[in-house]
Backbone as a chain_set.jsonl record, in Angstrom:
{"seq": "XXXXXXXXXXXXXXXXXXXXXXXXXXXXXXXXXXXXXXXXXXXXXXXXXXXXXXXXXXXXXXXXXXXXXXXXXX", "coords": {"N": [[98.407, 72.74, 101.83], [96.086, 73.793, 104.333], [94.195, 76.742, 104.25], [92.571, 79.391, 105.945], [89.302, 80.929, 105.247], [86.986, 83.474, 105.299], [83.494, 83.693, 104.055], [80.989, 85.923, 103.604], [77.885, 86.58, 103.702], [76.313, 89.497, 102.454], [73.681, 92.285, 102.686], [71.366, 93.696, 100.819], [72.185, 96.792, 99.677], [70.55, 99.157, 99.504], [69.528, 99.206, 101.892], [71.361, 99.397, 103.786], [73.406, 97.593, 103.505], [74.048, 95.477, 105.263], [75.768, 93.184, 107.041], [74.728, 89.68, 106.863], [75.496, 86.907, 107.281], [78.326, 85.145, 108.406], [80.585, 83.33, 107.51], [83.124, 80.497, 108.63], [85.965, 78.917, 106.626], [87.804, 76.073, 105.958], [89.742, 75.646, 103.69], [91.717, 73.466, 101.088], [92.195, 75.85, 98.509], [91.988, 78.16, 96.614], [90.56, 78.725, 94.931], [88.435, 76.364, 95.323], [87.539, 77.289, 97.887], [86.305, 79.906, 96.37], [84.274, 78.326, 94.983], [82.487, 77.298, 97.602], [81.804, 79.761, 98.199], [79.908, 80.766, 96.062], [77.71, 78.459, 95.765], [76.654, 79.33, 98.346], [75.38, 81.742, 97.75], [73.733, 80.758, 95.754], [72.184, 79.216, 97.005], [71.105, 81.317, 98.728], [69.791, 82.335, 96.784], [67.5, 80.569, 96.156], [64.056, 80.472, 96.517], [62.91, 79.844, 99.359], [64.434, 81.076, 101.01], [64.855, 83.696, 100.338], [64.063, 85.665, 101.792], [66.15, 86.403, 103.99], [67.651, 88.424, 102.818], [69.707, 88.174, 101.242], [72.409, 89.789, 99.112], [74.5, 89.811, 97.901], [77.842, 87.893, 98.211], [81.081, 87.59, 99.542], [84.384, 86.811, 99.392], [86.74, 86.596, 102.092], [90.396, 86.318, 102.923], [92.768, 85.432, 105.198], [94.498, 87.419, 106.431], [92.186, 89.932, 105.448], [91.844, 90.83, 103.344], [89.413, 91.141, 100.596], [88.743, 88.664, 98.183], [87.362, 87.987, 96.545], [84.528, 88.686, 94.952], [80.814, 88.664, 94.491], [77.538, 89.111, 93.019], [73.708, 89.131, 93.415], [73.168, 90.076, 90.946], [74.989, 90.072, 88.931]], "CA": [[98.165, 73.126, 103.201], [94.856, 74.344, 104.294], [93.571, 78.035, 104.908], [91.119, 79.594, 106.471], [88.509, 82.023, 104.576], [85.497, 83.792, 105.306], [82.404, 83.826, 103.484], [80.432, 86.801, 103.989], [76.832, 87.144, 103.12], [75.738, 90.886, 102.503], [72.302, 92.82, 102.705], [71.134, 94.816, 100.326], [72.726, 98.319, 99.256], [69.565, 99.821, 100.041], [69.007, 98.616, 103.5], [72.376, 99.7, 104.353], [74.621, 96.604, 102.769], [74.441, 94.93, 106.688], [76.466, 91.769, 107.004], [73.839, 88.886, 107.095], [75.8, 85.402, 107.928], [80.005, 85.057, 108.011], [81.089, 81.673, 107.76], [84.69, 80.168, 108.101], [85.672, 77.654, 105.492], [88.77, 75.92, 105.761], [90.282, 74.829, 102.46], [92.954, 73.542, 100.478], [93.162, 75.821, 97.559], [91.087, 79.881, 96.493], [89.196, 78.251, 93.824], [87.554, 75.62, 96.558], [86.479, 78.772, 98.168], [85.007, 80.097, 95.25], [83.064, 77.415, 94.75], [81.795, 77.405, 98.429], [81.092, 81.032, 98.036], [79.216, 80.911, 94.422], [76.85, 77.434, 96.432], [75.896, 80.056, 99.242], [74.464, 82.682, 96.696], [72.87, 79.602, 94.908], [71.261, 78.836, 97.886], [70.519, 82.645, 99.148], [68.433, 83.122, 95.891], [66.118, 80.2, 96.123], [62.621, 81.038, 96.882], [62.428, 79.559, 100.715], [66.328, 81.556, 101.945], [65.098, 85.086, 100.0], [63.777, 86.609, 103.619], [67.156, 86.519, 104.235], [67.734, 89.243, 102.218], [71.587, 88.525, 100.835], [72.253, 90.593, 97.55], [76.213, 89.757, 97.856], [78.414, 86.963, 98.945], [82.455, 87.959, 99.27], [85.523, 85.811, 99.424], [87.794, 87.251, 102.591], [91.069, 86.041, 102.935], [92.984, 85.538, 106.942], [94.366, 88.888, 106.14], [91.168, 90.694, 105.683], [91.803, 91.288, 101.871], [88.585, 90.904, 99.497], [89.519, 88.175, 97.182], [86.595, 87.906, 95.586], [83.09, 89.197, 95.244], [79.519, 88.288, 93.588], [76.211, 90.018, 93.418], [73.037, 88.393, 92.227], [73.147, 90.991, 89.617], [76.459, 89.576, 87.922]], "C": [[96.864, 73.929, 103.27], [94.547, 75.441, 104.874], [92.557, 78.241, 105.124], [90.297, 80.746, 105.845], [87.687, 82.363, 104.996], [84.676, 84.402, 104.266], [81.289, 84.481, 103.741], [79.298, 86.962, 103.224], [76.105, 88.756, 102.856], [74.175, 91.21, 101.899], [72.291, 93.62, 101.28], [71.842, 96.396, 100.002], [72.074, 99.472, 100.069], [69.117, 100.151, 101.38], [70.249, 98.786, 104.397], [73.784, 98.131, 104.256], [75.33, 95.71, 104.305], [75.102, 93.415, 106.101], [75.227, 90.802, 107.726], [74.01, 87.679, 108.004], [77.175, 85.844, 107.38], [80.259, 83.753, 108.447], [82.554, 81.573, 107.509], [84.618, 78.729, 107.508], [87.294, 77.488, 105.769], [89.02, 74.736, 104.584], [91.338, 74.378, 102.089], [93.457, 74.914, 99.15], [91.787, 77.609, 97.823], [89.82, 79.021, 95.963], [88.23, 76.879, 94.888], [86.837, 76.562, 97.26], [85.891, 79.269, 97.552], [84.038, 79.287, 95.336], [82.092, 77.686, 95.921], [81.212, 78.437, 98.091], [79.689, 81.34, 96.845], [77.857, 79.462, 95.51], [76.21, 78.209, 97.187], [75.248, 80.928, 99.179], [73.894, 81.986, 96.017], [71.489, 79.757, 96.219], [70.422, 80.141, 98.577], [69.003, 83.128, 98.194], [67.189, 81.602, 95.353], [64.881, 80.939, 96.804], [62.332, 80.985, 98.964], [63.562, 80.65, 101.593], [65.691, 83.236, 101.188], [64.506, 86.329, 101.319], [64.441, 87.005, 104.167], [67.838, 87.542, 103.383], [69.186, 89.6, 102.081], [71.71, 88.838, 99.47], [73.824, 90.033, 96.874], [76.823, 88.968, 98.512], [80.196, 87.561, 97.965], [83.303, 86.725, 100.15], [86.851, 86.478, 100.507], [88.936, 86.37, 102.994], [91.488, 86.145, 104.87], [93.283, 87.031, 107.438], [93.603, 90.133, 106.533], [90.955, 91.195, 104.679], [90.508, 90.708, 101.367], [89.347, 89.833, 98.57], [88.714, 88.322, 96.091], [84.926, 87.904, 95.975], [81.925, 88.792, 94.05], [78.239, 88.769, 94.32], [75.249, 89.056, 92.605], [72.616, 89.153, 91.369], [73.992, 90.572, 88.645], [75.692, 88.408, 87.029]], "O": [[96.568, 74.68, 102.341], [94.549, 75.384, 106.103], [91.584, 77.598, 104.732], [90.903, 81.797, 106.056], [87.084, 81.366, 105.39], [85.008, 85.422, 103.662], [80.379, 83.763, 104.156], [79.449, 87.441, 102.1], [75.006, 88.801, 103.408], [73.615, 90.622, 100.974], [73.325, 94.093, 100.808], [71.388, 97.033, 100.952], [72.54, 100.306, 100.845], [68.501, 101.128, 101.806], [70.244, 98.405, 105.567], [74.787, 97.95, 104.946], [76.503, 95.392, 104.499], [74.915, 92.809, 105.045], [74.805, 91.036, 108.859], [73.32, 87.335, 108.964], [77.369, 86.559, 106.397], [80.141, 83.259, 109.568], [83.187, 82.175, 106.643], [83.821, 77.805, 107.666], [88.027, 78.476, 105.816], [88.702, 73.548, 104.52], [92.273, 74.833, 102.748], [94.633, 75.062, 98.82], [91.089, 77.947, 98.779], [88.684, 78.772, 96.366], [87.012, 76.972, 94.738], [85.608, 76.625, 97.227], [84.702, 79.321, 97.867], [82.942, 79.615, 95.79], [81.004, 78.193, 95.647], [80.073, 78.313, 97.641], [78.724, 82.086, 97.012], [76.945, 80.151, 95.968], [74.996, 78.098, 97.017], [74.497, 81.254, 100.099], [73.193, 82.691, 95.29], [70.352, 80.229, 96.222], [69.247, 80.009, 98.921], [67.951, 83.72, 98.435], [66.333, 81.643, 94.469], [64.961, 81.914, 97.551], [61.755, 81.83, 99.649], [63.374, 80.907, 102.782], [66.323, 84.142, 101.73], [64.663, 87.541, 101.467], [64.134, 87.894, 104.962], [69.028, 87.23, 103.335], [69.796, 90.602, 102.455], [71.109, 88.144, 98.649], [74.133, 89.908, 95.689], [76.536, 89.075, 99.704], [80.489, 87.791, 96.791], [82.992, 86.035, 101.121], [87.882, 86.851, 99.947], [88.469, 85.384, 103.563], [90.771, 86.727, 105.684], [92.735, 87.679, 108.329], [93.886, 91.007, 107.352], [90.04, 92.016, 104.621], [90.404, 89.541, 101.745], [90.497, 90.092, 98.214], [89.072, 88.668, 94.966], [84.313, 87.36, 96.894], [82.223, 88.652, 92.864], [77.93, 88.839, 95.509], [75.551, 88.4, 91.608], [71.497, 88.889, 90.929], [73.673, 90.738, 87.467], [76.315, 87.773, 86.178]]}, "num_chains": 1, "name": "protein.A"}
């Protein structure tokens, strides 16, 4: 059965850690979300998307729980 997630891009630390882009993803499974999530920090840290200044992409559940988080530091 398929849920709904959001995919939250975040700013910088520095710059006050603003929320950039929130996307809803509806999936079948977490790990399908992962993936989306981990593709949208792929794509944040090419060269043409870094203006966009996303440091952090998180995995929120319908909830509002964190499932899962990535920095392009990790």
């Amino acid at each position: 059965m398929p849920e709904i997630f959001r995919i939250e891009s975040i700013g910088p630390e520095d710059e006050g850690a603003a929320l950039v882009r929130r996307i809803m993803v509806r999936v079948d499974s977490v790990e399908t979300a992962k993936k989306r999530a981990l593709k949208i920090l792929e794509r944040a840290r090419q060269p043409q998307a870094r203006a966009l200044g996303v440091e952090r992409v998180r995995l929120v559940d319908g909830a509002g729980y964190e499932i899962f988080s990535v920095s392009v530091r990790d």
